[in-house]
N, C-alpha and C positions, 0 to 999 in steps of 0.2 A: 532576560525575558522580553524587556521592550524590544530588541533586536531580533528576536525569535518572532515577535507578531509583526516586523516593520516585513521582516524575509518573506513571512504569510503573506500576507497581503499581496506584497508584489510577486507572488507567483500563481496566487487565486486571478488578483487583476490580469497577469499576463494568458494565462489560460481561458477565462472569460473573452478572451480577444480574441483567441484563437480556435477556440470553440465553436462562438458567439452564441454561449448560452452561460445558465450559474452554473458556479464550479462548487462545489463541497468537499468532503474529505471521503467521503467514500467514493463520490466519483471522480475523483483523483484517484483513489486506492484499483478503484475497477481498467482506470486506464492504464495505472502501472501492471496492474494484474493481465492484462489484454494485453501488454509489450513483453512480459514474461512468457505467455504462452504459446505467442507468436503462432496460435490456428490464423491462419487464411480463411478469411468468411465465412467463419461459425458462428452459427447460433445458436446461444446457450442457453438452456433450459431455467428458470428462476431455480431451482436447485445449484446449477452449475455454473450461476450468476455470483450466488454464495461462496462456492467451493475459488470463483476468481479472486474475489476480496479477503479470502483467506491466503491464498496463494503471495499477493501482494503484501500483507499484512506482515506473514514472514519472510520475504524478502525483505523488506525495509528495514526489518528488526534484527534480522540478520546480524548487521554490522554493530547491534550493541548487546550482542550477546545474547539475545532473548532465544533465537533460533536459529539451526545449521539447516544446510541444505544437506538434504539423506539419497534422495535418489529420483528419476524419472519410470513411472512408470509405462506398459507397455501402451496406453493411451496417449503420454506424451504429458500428462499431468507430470507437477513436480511437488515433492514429497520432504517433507522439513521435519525436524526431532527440536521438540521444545525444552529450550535450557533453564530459564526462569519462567516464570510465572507472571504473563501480563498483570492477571487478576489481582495480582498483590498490591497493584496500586490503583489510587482513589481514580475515580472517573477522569478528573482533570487530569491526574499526574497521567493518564495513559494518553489523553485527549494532546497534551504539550509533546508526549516521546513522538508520538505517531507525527507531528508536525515535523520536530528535528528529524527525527527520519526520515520522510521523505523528503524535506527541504537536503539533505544529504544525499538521498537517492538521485535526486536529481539533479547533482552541483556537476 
């Protein structure tokens, strides 16, 4: 666990640098989500701002079984089939996966 927040930290700090702005968890999740979708200067509507951090959400979770990747649609959205059940766990316990996750996505 302490090694899980020492990893946060030093990838919030490094991103804040690289930024130079705050970094949080969803806008983390929105840049993973924005290097998945790979549109060229789009701009997405607060609906499809959603449907990005969704996108990211199961990519990261991808690799612990939570979701697979299903398919691309003809928009170029990509489309995931849900294996377990985030909601099954407590707020934190989803608040820690989501960190290991991406602290994974992004090694």
């Amino acid at each position: 666990m302490e090694d899980l927040n020492k990893k946060w930290d030093a990838l919030i700090k490094k991103l804040e640098k690289q930024f130079d702005d705050e970094m949080t968890l969803k806008g983390i999740l929105y840049l993973i989500g924005i290097q998945e979708l790979n549109f060229e200067s789009y701009r997405f509507s607060r609906e499809e701002k959603l449907d990005v951090l969704h996108v990211a959400t199961c990519k990261v979770l991808c690799s612990f079984g939570y979701y697979k990747f299903d398919s691309i649609d003809e928009d170029g959205w990509p489309h995931f089939t849900e294996l377990k059940a985030v909601k099954n766990l407590t707020e934190n316990q989803q608040g820690l996966l989501m960190q290991e996750a991406i602290l994974k996505y992004l090694a």
